[in-house]
N, C-alpha and C positions, 0 to 999 in steps of 0.2 A: 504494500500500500504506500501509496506515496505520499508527499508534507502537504501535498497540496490537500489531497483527498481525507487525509488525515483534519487538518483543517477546518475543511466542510464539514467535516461528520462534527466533529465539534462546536462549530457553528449550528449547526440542525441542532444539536443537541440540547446548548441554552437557549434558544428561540423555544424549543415545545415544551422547555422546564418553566420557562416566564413567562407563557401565554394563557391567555386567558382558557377555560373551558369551552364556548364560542369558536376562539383562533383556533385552538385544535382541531375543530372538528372541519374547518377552513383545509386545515393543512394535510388531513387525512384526505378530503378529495381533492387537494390540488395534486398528490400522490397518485391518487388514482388515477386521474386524467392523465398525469406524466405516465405512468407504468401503462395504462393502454395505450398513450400515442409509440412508446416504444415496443411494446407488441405488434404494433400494429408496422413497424417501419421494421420489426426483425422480421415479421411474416410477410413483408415486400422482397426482401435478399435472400430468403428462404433457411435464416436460422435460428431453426427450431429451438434449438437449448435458452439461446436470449429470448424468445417470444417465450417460453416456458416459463423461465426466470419472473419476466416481466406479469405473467398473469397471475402466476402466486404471490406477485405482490398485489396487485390489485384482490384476488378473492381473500386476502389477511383480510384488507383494509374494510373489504364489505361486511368480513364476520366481524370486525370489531365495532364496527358501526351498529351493525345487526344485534349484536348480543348489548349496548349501550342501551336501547330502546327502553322504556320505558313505557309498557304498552297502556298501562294501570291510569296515571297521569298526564300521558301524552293526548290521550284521545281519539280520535278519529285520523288525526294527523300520521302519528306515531302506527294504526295501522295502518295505514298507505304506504309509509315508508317498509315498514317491514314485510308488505308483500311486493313491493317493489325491488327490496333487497332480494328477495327469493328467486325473484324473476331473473334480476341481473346475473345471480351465483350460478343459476340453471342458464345463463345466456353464455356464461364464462366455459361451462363444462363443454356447451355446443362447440364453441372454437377449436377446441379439441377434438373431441370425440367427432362430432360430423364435419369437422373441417372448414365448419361457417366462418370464414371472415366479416361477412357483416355484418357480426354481432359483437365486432371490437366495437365500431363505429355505433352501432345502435348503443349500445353500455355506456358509450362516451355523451349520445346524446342526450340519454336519461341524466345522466349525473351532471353536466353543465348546469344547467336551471336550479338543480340543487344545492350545488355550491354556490351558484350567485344568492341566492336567499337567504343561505344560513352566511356567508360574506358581507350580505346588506346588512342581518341582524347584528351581527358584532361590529360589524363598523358603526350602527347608530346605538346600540349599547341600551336595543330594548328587553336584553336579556340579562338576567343577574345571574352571578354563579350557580347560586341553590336553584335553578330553575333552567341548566343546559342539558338537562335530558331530556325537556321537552323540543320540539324538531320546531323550526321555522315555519310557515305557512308557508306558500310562492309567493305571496306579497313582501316576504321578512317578515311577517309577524307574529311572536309566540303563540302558540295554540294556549288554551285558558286551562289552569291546574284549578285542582280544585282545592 
């Protein structure tokens, strides 16, 4: 590993220790989006091992999303995402197994929209820590806890 990369990880690493509960979950789908576009550019050269690599990061990032949920509090919201998330994880295994590529692209464009709304909510800071397991609306706005 090199100083450079060394570095980076170290950098990544106090950004996700001093970010808010909100930014994380920012940063878990800016991950994602990066780990399919690079799936998607290793399944363009035809290698396999980095597209692999790349989609195991992306299905981490969805269980960790997925098992976050808060189904209880979240609401209606919270199940949307979670059968959302089901969908994407069964979209992932198709790239593989059926050899679907255009279900990098579809996975990519489910979770765009998602990241911008839970990015608008932390950016306008309508969300408090004790209250980031419930999910963003698409507008950005908290679903209502009870």
């Amino acid at each position: 590993m090199s100083s450079m990369t060394r570095g980076i990880d170290a950098y990544r690493r106090t950004e996700a220790q001093s970010a808010s509960p909100m930014q994380l979950v920012v940063m878990l789908y800016d991950g994602a989006l990066r780990f399919l576009s690079e799936a998607k550019a290793a399944q363009a050269v035809g290698d396999l091992p980095r597209r692999a690599h790349a989609l195991h990061r992306v299905a981490a990032i969805l269980a960790e999303c997925h098992s976050t949920l808060d189904l209880e509090r979240g609401g209606p919201v919270a199940a949307e995402l979670d059968r959302l998330y089901s969908y994407m994880s069964t979209r992932l295994i198709d790239v593989t197994v059926k050899r679907d590529a255009t279900a990098i692209d579809e996975i990519h464009t489910l979770m765009t929209p998602l990241r911008n709304a839970w990015s608008e909510a932390a950016t306008q800071g309508v969300i408090t820590a004790s209250a980031a397991a419930t999910p963003p609306t698409a507008a950005g706005h908290v679903a209502a806890r009870p």
